[in-house]
Backbone as ProteinMPNN parsed JSONL, in Angstrom:
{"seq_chain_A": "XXXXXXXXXXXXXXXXXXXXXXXXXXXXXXXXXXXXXXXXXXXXXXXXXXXXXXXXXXXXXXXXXXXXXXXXXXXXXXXXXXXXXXXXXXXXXX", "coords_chain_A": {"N_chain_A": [[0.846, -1.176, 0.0], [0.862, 2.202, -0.719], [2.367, 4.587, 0.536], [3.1, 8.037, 2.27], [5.307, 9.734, 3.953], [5.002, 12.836, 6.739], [5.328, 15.967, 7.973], [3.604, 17.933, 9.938], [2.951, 21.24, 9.086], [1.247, 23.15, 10.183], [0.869, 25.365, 12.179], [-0.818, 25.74, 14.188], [-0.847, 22.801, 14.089], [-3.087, 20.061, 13.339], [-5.677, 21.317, 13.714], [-9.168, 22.857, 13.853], [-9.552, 25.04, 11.885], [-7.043, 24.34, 9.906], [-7.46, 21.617, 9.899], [-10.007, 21.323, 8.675], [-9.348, 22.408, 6.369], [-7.501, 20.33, 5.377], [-9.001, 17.883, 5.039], [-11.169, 18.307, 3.563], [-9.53, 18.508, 1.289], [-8.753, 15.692, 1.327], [-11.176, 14.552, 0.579], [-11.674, 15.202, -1.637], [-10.15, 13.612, -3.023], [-9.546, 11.345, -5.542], [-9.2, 8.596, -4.386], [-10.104, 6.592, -1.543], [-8.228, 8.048, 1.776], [-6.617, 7.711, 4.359], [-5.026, 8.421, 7.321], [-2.625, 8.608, 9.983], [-0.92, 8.652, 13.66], [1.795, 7.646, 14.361], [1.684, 4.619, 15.814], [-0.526, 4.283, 15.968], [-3.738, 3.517, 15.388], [-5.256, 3.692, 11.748], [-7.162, 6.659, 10.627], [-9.902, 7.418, 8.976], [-9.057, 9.802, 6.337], [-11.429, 11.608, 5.774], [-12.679, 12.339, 7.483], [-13.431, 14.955, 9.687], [-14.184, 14.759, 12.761], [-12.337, 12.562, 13.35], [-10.053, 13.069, 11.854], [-9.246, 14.888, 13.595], [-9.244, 13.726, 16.56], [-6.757, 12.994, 16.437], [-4.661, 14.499, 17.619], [-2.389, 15.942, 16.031], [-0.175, 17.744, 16.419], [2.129, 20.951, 15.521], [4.748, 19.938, 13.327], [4.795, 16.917, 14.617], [4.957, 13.839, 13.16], [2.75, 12.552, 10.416], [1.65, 9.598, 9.265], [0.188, 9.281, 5.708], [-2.083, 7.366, 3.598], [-3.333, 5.048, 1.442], [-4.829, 3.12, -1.684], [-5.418, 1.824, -4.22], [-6.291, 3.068, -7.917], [-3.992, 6.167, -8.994], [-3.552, 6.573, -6.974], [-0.863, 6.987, -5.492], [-0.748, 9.57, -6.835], [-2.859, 10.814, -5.019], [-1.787, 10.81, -2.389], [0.566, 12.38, -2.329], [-0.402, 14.836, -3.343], [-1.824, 15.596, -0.792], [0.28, 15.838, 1.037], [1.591, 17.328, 0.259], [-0.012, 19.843, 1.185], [-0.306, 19.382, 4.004], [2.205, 19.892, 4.979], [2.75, 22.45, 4.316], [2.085, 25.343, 5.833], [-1.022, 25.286, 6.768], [-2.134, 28.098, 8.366], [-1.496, 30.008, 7.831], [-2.393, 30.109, 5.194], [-5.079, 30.059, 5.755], [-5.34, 33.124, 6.418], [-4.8, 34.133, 4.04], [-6.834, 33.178, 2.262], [-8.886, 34.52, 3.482]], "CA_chain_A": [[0.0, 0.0, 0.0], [1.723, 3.808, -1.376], [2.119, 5.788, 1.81], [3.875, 8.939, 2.429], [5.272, 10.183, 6.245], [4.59, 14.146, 6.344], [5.622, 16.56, 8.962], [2.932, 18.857, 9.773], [3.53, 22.052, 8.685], [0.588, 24.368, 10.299], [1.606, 26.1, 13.599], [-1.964, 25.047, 15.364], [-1.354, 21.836, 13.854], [-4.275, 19.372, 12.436], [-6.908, 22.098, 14.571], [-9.716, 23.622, 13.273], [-8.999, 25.738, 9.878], [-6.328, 23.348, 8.887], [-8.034, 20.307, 9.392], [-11.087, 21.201, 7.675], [-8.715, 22.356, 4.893], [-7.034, 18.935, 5.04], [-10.15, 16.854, 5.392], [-11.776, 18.814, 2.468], [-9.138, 18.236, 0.261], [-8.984, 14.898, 1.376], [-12.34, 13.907, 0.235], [-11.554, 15.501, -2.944], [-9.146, 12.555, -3.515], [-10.138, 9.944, -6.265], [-9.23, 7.109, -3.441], [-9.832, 7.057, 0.155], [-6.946, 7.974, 2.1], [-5.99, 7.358, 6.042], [-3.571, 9.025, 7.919], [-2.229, 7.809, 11.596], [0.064, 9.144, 13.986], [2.692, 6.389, 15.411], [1.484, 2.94, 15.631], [-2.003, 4.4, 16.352], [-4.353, 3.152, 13.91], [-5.302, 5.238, 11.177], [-8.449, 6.73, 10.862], [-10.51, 8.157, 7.478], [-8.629, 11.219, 6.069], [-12.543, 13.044, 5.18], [-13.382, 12.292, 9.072], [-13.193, 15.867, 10.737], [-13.481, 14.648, 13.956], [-11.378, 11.303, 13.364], [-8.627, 13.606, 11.88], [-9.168, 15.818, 14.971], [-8.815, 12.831, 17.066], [-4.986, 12.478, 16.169], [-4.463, 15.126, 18.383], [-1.166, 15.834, 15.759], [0.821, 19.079, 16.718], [2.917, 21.144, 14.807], [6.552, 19.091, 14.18], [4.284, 15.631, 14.289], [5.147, 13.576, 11.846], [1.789, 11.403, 9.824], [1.367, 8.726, 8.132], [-1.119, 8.835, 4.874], [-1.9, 5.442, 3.371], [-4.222, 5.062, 0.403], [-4.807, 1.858, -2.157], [-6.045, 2.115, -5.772], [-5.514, 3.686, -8.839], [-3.981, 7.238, -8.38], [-3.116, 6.366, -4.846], [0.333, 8.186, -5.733], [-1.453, 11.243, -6.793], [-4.034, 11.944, -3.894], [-0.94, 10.838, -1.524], [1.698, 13.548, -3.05], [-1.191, 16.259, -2.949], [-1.94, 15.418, 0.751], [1.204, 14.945, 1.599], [2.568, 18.531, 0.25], [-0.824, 20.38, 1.716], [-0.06, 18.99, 4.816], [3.334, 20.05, 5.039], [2.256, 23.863, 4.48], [1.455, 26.663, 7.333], [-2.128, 25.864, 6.32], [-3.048, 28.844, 9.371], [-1.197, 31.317, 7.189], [-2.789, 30.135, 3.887], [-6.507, 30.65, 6.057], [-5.342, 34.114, 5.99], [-5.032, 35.068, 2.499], [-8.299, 32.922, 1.133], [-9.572, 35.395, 3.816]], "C_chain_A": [[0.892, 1.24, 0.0], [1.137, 4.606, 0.731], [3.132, 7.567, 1.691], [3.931, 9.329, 4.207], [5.406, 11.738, 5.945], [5.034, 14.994, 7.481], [4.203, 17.898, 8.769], [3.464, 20.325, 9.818], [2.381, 23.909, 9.673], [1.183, 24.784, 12.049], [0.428, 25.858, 14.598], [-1.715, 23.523, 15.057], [-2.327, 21.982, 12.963], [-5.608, 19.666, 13.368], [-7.689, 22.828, 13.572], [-9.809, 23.867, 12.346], [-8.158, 24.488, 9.008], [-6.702, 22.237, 8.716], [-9.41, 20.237, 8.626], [-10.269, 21.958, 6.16], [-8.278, 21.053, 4.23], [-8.099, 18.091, 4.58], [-10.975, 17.247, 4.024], [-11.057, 18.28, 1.081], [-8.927, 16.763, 0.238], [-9.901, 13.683, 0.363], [-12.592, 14.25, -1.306], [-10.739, 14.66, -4.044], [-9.893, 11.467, -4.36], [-10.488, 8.731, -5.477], [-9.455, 7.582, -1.996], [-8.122, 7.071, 0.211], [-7.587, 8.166, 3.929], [-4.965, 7.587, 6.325], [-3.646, 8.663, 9.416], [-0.926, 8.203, 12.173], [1.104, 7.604, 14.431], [2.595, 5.57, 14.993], [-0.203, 3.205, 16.043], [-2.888, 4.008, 15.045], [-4.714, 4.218, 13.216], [-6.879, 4.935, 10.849], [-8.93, 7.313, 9.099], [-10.096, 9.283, 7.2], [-10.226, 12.414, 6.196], [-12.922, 13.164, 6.193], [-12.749, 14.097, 9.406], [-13.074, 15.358, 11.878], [-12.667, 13.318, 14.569], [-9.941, 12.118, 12.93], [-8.248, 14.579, 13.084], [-8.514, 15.381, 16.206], [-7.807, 12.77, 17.268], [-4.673, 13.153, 17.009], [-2.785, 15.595, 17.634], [-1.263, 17.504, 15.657], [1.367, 19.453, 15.523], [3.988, 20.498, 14.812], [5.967, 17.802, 13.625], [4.274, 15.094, 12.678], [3.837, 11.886, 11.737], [2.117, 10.654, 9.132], [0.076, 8.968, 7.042], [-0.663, 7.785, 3.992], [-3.088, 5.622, 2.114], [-3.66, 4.137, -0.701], [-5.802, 2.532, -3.327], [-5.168, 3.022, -6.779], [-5.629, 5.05, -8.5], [-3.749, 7.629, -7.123], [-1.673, 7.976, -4.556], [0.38, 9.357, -5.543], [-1.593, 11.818, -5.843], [-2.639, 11.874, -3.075], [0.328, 12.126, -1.958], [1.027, 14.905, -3.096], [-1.762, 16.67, -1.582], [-0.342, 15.954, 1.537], [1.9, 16.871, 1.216], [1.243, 19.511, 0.897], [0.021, 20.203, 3.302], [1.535, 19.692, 5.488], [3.799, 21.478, 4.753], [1.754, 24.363, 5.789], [0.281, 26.756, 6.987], [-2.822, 27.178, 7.578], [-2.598, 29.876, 8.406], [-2.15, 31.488, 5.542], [-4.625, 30.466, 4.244], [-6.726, 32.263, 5.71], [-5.756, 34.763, 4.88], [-6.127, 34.416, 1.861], [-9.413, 33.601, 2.171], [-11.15, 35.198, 3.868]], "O_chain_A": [[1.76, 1.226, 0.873], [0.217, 4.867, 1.506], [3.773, 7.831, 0.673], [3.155, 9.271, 5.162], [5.939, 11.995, 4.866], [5.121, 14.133, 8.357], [3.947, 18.553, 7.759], [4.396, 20.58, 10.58], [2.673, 25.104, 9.722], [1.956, 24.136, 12.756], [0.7, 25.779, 15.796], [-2.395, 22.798, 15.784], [-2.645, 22.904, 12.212], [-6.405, 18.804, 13.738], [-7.161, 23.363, 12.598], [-10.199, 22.988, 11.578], [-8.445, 23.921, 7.954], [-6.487, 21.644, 7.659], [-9.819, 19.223, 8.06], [-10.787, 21.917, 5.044], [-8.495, 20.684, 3.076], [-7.884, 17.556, 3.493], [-11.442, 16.28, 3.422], [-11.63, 17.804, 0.101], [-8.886, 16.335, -0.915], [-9.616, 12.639, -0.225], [-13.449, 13.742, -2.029], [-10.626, 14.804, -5.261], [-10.777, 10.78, -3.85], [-11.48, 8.014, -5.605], [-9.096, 8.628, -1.455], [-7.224, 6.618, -0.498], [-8.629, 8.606, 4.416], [-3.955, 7.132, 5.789], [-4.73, 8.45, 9.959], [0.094, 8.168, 11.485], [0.544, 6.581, 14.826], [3.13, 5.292, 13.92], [-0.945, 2.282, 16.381], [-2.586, 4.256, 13.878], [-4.649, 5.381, 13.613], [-7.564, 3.914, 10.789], [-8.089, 7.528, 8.226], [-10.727, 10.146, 7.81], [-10.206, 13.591, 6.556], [-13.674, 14.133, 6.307], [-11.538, 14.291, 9.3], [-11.925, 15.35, 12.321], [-12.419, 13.06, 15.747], [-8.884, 11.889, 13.518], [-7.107, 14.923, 13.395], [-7.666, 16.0, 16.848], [-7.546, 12.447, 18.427], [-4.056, 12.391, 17.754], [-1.871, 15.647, 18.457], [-2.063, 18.24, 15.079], [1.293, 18.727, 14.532], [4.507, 20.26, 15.902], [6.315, 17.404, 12.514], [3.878, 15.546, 11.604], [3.833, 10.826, 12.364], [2.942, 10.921, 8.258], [-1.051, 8.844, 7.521], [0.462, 7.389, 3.685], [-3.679, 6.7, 2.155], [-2.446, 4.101, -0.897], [-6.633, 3.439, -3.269], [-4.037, 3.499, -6.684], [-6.637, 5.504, -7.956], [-3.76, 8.676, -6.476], [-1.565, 9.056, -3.977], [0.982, 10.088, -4.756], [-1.029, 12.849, -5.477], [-2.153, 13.002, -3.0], [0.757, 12.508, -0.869], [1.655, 15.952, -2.936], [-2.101, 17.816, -1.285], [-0.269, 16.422, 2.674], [2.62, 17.45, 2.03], [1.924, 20.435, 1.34], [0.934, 20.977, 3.589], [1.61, 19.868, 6.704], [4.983, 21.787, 4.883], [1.095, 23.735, 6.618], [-0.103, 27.903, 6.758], [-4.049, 27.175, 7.671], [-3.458, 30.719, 8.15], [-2.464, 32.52, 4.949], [-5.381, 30.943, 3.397], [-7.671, 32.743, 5.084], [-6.642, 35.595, 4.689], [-6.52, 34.98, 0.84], [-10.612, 33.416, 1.96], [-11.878, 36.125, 4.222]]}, "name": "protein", "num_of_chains": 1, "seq": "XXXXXXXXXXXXXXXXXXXXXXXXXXXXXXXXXXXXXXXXXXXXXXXXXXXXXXXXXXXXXXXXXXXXXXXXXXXXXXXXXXXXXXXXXXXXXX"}
């Protein structure tokens, strides 16, 4: 199964703004995808309050996991979102 490991990049973290940015674009993915901190299981990327759950900080480094065709894709567009100051990018779509 195509994974990628990600360092979060927003300064609240996977709180609020950024995780309903994440979770949005998520679900915008051709394939499911699942992301998991540790050895914790992983939960449904489009879940708000399953990605909330993770409780992942700024620094924390995810796992996303995703199976099918295009897996690659959604994982490489997750995977560089993720890895953005999405609190600064709330800003400017204002």
């Amino acid at each position: 199964m195509p994974s990628r490991t990600v360092t979060i990049g927003s300064a609240s973290g996977l709180h609020a703004r950024p995780a309903a940015i994440f979770v949005k674009a998520a679900g915008e993915q051709p394939v499911p995808v699942r992301i998991r901190v540790g050895d914790k299981a992983p939960v449904d990327a489009r879940s708000i309050l399953l990605v909330l759950s993770l409780g992942a900080r700024q620094g924390t480094e995810v796992v996303l996991e995703a199976e099918g065709e295009r897996a690659d894709e959604a994982l490489d567009a997750l995977a560089e979102l993720l890895a953005q100051d999405l609190d600064a990018l709330e800003t400017t779509d204002g």
